[in-house]
C-alpha positions as a LaTeX table, in Angstrom:
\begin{tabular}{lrrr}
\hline
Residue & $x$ (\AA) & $y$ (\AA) & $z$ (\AA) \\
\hline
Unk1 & 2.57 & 14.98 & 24.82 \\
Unk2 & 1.82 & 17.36 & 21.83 \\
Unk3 & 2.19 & 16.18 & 18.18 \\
Unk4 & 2.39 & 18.62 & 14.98 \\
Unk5 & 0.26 & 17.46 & 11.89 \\
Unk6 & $-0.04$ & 19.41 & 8.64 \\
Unk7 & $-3.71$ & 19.04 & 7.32 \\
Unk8 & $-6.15$ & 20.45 & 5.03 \\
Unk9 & $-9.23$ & 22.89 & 5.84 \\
Unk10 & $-12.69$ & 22.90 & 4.64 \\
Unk11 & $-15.15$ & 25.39 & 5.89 \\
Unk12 & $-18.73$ & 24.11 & 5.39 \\
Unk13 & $-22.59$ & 24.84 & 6.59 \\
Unk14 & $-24.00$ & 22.46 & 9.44 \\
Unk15 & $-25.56$ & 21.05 & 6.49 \\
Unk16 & $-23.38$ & 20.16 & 4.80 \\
Unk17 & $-22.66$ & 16.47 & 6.55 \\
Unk18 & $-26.23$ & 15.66 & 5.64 \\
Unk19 & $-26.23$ & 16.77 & 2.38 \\
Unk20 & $-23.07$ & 14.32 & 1.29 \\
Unk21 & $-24.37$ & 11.81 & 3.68 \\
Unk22 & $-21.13$ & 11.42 & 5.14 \\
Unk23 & $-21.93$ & 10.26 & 8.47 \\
Unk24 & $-20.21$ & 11.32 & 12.24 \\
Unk25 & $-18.86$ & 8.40 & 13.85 \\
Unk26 & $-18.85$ & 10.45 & 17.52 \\
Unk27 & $-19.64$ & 13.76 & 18.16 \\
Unk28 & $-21.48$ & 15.89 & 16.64 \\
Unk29 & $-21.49$ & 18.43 & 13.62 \\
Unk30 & $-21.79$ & 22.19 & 13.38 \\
Unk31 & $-25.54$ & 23.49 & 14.68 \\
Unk32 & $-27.51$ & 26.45 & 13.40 \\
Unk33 & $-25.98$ & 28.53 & 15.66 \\
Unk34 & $-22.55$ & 27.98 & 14.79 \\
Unk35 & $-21.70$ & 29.45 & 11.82 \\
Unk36 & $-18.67$ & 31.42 & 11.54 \\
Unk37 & $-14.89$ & 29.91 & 12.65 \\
Unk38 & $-14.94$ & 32.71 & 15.52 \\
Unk39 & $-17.64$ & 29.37 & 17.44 \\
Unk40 & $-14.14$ & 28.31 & 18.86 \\
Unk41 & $-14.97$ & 24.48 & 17.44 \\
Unk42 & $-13.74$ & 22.02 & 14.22 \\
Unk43 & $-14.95$ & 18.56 & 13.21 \\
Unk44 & $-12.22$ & 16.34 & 12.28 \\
Unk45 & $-11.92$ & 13.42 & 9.43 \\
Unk46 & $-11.44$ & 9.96 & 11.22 \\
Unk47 & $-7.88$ & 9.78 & 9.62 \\
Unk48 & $-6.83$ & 12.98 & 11.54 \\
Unk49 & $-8.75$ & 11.76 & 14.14 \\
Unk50 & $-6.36$ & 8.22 & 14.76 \\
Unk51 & $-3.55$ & 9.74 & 13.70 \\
Unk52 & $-3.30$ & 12.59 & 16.33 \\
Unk53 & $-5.20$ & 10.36 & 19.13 \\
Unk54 & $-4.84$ & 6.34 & 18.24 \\
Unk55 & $-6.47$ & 5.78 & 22.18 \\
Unk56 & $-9.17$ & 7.90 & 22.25 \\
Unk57 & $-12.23$ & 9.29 & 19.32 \\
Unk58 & $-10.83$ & 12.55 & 20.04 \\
Unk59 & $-13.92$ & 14.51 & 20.91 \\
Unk60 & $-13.35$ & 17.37 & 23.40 \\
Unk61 & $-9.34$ & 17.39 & 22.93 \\
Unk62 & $-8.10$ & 20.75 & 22.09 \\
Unk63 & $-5.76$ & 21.86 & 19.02 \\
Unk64 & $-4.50$ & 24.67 & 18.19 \\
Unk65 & $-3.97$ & 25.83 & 14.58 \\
Unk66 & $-0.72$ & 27.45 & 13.07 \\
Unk67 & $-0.71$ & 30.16 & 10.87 \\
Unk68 & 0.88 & 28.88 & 7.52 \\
Unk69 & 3.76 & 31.10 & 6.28 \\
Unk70 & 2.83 & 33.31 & 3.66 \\
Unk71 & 4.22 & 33.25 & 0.33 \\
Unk72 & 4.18 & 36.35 & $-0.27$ \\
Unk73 & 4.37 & 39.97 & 2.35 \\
Unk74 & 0.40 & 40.41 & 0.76 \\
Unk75 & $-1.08$ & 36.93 & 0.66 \\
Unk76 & $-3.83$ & 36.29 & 3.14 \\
Unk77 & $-3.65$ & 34.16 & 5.61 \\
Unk78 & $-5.91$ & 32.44 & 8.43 \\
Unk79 & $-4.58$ & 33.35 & 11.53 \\
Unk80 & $-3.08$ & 31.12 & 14.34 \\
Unk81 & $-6.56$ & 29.63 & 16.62 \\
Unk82 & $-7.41$ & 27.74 & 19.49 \\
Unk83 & $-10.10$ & 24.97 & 18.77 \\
Unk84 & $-12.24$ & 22.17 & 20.42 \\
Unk85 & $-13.20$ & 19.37 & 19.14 \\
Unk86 & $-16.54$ & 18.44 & 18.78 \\
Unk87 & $-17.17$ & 15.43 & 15.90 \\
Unk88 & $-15.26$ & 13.33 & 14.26 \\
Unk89 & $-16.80$ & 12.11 & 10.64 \\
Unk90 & $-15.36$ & 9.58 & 8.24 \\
Unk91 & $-13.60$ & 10.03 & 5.41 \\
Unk92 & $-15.36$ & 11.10 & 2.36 \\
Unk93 & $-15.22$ & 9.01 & $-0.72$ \\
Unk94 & $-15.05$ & 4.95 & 0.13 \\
Unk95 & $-15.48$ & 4.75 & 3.90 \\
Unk96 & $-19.07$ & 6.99 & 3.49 \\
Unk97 & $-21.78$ & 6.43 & 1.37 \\
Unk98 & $-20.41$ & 9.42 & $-0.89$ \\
Unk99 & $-18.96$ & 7.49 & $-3.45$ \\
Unk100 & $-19.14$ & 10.67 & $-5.99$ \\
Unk101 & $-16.95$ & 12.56 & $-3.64$ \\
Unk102 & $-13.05$ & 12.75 & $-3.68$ \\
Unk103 & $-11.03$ & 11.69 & $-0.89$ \\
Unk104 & $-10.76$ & 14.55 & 1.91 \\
Unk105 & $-9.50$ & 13.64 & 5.36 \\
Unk106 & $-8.96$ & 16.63 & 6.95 \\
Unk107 & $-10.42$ & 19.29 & 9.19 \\
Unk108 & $-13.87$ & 20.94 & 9.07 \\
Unk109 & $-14.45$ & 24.23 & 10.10 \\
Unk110 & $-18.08$ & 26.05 & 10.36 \\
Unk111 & $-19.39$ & 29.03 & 8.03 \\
Unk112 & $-21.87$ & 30.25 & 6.27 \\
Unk113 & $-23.29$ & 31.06 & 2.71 \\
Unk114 & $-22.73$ & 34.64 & 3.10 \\
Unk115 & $-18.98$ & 33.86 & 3.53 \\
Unk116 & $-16.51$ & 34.88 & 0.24 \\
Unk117 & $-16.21$ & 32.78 & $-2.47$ \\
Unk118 & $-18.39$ & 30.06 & $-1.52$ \\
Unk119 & $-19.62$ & 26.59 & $-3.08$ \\
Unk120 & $-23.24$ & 25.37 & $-3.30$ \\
Unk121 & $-23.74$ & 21.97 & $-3.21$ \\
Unk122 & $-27.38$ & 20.65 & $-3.74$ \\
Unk123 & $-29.24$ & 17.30 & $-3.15$ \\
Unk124 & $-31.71$ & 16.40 & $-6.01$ \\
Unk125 & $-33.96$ & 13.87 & $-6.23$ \\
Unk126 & $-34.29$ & 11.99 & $-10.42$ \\
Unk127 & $-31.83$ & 12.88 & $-12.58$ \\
Unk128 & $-29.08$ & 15.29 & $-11.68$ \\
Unk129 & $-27.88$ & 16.45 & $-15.28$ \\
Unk130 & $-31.72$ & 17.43 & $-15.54$ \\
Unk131 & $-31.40$ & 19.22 & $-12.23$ \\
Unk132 & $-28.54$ & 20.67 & $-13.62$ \\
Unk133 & $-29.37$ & 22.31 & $-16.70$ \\
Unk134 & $-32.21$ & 23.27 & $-14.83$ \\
Unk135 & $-30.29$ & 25.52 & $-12.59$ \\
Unk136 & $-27.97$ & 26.17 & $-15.48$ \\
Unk137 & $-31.01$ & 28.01 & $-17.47$ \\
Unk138 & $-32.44$ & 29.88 & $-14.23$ \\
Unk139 & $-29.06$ & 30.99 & $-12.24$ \\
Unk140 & $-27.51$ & 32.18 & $-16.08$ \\
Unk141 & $-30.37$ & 34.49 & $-16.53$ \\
Unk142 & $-30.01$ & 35.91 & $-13.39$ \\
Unk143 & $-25.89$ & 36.81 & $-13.65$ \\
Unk144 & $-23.94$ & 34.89 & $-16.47$ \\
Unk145 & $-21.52$ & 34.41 & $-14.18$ \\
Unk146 & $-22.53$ & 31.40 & $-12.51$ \\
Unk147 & $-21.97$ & 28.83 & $-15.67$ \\
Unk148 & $-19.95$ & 26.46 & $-13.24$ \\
Unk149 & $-22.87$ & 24.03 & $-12.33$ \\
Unk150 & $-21.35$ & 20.74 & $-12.25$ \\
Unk151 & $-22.30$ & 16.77 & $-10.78$ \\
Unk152 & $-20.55$ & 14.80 & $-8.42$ \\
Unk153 & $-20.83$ & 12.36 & $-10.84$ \\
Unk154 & $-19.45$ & 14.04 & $-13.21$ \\
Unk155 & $-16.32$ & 15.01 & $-11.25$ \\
Unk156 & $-16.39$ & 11.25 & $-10.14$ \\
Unk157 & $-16.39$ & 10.12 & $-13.74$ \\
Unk158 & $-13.17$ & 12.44 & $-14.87$ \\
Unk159 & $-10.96$ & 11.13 & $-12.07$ \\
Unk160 & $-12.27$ & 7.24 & $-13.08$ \\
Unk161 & $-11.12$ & 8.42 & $-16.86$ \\
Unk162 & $-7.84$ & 9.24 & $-15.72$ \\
Unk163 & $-7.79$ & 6.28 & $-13.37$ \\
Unk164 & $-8.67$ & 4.08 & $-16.31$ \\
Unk165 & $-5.78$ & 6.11 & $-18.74$ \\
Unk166 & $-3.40$ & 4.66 & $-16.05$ \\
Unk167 & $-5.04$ & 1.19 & $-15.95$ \\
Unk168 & $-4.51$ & 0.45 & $-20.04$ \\
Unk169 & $-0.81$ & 2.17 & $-20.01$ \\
Unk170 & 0.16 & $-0.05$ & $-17.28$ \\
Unk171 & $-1.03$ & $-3.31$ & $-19.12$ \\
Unk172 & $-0.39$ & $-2.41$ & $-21.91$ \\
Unk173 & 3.48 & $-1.51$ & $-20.76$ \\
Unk174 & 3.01 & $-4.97$ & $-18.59$ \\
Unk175 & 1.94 & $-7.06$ & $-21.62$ \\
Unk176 & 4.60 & $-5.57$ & $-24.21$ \\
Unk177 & 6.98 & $-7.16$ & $-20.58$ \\
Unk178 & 5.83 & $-10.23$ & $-20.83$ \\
Unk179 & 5.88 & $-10.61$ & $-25.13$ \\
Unk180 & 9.63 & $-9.35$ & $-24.59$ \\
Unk181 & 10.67 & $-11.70$ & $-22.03$ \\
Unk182 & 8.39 & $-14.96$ & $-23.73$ \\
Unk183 & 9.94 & $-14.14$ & $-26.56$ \\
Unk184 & 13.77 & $-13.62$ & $-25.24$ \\
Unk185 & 13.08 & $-17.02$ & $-23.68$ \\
Unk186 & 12.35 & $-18.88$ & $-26.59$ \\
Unk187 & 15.08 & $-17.86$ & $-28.45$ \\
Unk188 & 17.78 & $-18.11$ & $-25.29$ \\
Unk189 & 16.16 & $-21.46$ & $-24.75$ \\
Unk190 & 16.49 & $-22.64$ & $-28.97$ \\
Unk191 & 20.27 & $-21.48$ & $-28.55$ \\
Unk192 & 20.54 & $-23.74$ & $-25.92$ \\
Unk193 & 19.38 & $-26.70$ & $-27.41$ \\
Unk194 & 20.95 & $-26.21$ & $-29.77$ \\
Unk195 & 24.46 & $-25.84$ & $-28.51$ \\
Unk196 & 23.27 & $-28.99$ & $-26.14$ \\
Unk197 & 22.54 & $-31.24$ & $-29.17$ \\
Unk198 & 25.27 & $-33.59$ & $-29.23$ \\
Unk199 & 24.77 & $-33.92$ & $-25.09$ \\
Unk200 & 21.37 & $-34.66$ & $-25.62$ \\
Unk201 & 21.86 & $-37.29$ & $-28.61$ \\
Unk202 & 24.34 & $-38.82$ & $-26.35$ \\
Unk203 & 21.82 & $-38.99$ & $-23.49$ \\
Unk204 & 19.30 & $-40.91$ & $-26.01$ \\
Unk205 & 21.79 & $-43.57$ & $-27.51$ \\
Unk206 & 22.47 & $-44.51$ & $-23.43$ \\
Unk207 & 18.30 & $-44.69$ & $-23.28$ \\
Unk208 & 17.14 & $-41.43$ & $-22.17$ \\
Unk209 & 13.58 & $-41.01$ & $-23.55$ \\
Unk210 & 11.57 & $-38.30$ & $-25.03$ \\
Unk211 & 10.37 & $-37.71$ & $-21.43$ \\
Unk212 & 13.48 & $-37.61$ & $-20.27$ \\
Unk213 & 14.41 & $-35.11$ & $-22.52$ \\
Unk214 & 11.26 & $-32.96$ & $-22.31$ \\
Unk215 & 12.09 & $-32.90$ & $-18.56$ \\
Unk216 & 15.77 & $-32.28$ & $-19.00$ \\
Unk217 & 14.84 & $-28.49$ & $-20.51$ \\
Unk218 & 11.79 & $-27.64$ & $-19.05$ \\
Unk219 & 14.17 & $-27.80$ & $-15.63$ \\
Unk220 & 16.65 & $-26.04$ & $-16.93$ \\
Unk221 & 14.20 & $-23.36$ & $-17.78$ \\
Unk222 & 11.72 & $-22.96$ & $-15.33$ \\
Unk223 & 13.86 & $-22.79$ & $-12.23$ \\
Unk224 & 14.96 & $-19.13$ & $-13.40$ \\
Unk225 & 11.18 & $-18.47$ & $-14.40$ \\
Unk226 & 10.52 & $-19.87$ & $-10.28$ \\
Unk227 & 12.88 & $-17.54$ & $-8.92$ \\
Unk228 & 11.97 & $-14.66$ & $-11.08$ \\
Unk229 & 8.31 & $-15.26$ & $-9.78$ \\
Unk230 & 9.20 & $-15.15$ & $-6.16$ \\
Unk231 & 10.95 & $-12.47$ & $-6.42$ \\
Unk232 & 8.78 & $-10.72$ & $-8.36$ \\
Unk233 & 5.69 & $-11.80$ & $-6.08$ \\
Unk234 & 8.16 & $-9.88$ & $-2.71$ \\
Unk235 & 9.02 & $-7.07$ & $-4.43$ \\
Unk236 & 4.63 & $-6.29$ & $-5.92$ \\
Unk237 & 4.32 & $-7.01$ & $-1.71$ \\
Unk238 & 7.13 & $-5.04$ & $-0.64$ \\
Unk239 & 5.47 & $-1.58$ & $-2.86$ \\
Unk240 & 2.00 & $-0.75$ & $-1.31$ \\
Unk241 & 3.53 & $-1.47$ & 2.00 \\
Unk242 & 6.01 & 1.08 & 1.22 \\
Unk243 & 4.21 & 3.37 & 0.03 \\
Unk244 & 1.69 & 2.97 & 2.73 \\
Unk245 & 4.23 & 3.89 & 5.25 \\
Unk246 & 4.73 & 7.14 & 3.55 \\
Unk247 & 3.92 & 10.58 & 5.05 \\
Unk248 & 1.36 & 11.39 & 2.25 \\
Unk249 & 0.12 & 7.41 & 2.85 \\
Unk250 & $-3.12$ & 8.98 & 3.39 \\
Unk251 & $-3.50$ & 10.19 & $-0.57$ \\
Unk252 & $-2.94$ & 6.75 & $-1.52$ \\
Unk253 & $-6.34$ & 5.07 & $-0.75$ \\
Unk254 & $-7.17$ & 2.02 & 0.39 \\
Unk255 & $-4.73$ & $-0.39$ & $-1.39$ \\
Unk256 & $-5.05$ & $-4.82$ & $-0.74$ \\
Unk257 & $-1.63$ & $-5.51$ & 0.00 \\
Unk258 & $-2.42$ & $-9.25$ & $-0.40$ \\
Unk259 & $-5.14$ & $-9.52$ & $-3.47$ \\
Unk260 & $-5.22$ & $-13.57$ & $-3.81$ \\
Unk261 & $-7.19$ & $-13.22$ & $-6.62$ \\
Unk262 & $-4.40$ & $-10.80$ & $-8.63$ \\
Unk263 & $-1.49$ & $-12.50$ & $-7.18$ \\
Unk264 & $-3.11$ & $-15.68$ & $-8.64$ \\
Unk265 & $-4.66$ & $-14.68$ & $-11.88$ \\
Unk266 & $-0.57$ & $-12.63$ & $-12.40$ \\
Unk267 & 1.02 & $-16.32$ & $-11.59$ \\
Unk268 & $-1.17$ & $-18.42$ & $-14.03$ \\
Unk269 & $-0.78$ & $-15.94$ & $-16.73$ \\
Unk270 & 3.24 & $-15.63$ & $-16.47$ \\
Unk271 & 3.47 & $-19.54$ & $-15.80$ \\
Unk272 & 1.23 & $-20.00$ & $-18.90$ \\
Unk273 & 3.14 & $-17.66$ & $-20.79$ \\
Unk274 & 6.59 & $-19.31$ & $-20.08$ \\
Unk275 & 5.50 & $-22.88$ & $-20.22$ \\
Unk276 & 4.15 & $-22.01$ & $-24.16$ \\
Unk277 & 7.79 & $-20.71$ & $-24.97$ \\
Unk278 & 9.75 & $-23.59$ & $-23.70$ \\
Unk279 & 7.43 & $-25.81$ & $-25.25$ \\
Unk280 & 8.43 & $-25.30$ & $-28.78$ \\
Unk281 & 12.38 & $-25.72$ & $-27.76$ \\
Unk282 & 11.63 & $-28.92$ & $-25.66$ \\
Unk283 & 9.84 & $-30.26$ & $-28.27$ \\
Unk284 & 12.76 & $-29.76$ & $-30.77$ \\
Unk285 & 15.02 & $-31.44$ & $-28.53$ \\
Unk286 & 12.89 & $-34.12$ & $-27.50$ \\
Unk287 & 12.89 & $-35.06$ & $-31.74$ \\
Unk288 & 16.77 & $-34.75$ & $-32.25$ \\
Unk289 & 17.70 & $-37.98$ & $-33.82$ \\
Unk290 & 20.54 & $-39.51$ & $-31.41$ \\
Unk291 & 22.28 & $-41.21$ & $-34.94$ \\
Unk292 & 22.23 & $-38.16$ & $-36.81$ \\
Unk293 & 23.85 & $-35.60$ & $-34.36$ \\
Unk294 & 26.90 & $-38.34$ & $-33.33$ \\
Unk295 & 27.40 & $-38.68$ & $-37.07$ \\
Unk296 & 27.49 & $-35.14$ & $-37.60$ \\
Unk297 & 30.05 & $-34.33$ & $-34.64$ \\
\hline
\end{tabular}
C-alpha cells in the first residue's frame, strides 16, 4: 500500500549533519562520494519517517518523488525521481541538540558547494558574532556581495522576539478578560443584592446570620464562575488537540496538552479574581440592617 505525502526539500553536504549536530537515529547520512541528487538516495526527518512508515525506521524503502506543477510555462522545476532511503535523522530544532535551528522535518537530499545558489554554514569555536564580523571584513573585501553573514543565534533570537510579541498581546488581551468580567461581576452581583434586600432582611429577622448570608451570595455567584471554569478548562483541552490533528500539525511544535502547572496557576488566578469581586457585594449584604429594610418596604 502506497501513501502520497507533500514535504519539503533540503539539499545539503555530507557534512552538514555534523556540523548542526543533528544526529541520525538509523541509517546513515550522505558520504564523500555522494554528492549530487543523480546518487539515487535521500535522508529523511523522523516525522516523515513515522508518518509514511509507523512499523518500520524506514531505511531501504523506496519513494518516488513528484514533480510539483509549475506556476508558470518557464519556472524550473525538479523533475519526477526514484529514491532509496538510506538515514533517517531527527528533527531539527527541539528533538536535536540544535536548539538555534528552526523546525525542518522534511527530506534531505545530497549536493555539493559547487551547486547554484548555495548556503555556507560554519562551526566556530568562542564567540560567533566575533567569528562573524571576522568573515564579514575578509569575504567583503573579496566581492561586496557576500554581506549576508548571519548566526543561528541570531535567527533563533528574531523568531523568540516574535514569539514573545505574541506572548504579551495574548496576556495582555487575557488580563483586560479577566478586569472586564471581575468587574461585570461585581456590579451584576451589587444589583443583585440589592434588588434581594428586603429577602435578605427577612432572612435575618427569622435568625439567619452574617454567615448565613455571606454563604447565601457567594453560592449564588460562584456556581456560574464553576461552570464557566469547566468549561473553559474543556474547551483550552479541546484546542491543541485540535490543532494537533491538523494536516500542517507538524508546524505546530511540540505543544503539553495537559500543563498541570498552567491549568493550575490559570484556576487560582480566575478563582482569586472572582472570589475578590463577590467579596465586596457579600459583605454589603451580610451588613444590611434587617429593621431598616422592613421599615423601608
Amino acid at each position: 500500500m502506497s501513501s502520497r505525502l507533500p514535504v519539503e526539500q533540503m539539499t545539503v553536504s555530507p557534512e552538514y549533519f555534523d556540523v548542526l549536530d543533528i544526529d541520525v537515529v538509523t541509517g546513515r547520512g550522505f558520504t564523500q562520494a555522494e554528492r549530487t541528487a543523480e546518487a539515487g538516495i535521500v535522508v529523511v526527518s523522523a516525522t516523515i519517517a513515522r508518518q509514511l512508515w509507523p512499523s518500520g525506521d524506514g531505511v531501504g524503502q523506496v519513494v518516488r518523488f513528484e514533480a510539483p506543477p509549475s506556476a508558470s510555462p518557464g519556472a524550473r522545476s525538479l523533475p519526477s525521481r526514484t529514491l532509496t532511503v538510506v538515514g533517517v535523522v531527527r528533527d531539527p530544532g527541539r528533538d536535536s541538540g540544535s536548539s538555534y535551528l528552526e523546525t525542518f522535518r522534511g527530506v534531505y537530499l545530497p549536493t555539493s558547494p559547487e551547486s547554484p545558489g548555495p548556503w555556507l554554514m560554519l562551526r566556530v569555536r568562542g564567540n560567533p558574532e566575533q567569528a562573524r564580523q571576522a568573515l564579514l571584513e575578509r569575504l567583503t573585501s573579496i566581492d561586496p556581495g557576500l554581506s549576508n553573514i548571519i548566526t543561528l543565534r541570531t535567527i533563533a533570537g528574531m523568531q523568540t522576539y516574535m514569539l514573545q510579541i505574541a506572548f504579551w498581546l495574548t496576556v495582555f488581551l487575557g488580563g483586560l478578560a479577566l478586569v472586564l468580567t471581575v468587574s461585570g461581576l461585581f456590579s451584576v452581583l451589587s444589583y443583585v443584592v440589592e434588588q434581594q434586600a428586603k429577602e435578605i432582611g427577612v432572612r435575618m429577622a427569622l435568625g439567619a446570620t452574617t454567615r448565613n448570608v455571606v454563604e447565601l451570595v457567594l453560592s449564588q455567584s460562584l456556581r456560574p464562575v464553576g461552570i464557566g471554569l469547566a468549561a473553559g478548562g474543556a474547551l483550552a483541552a479541546a484546542v491543541p488537540i485540535v490543532l494537533t490533528t491538523t494536516a500542517d500539525a507538524s508546524e505546530i511544535g511540540s505543544i503539553h496538552v495537559f500543563d498541570p502547572v498552567a491549568y493550575a496557576a490559570s484556576l487560582l488566578v480566575i478563582v482569586t479574581s472572582c472570589v475578590l469581586a463577590v467579596s465586596g457585594p457579600a459583605l454589603r449584604a451580610a451588613r444590611i440592617d434587617p429593621i431598616a429594610t422592613l421599615r423601608r418596604d
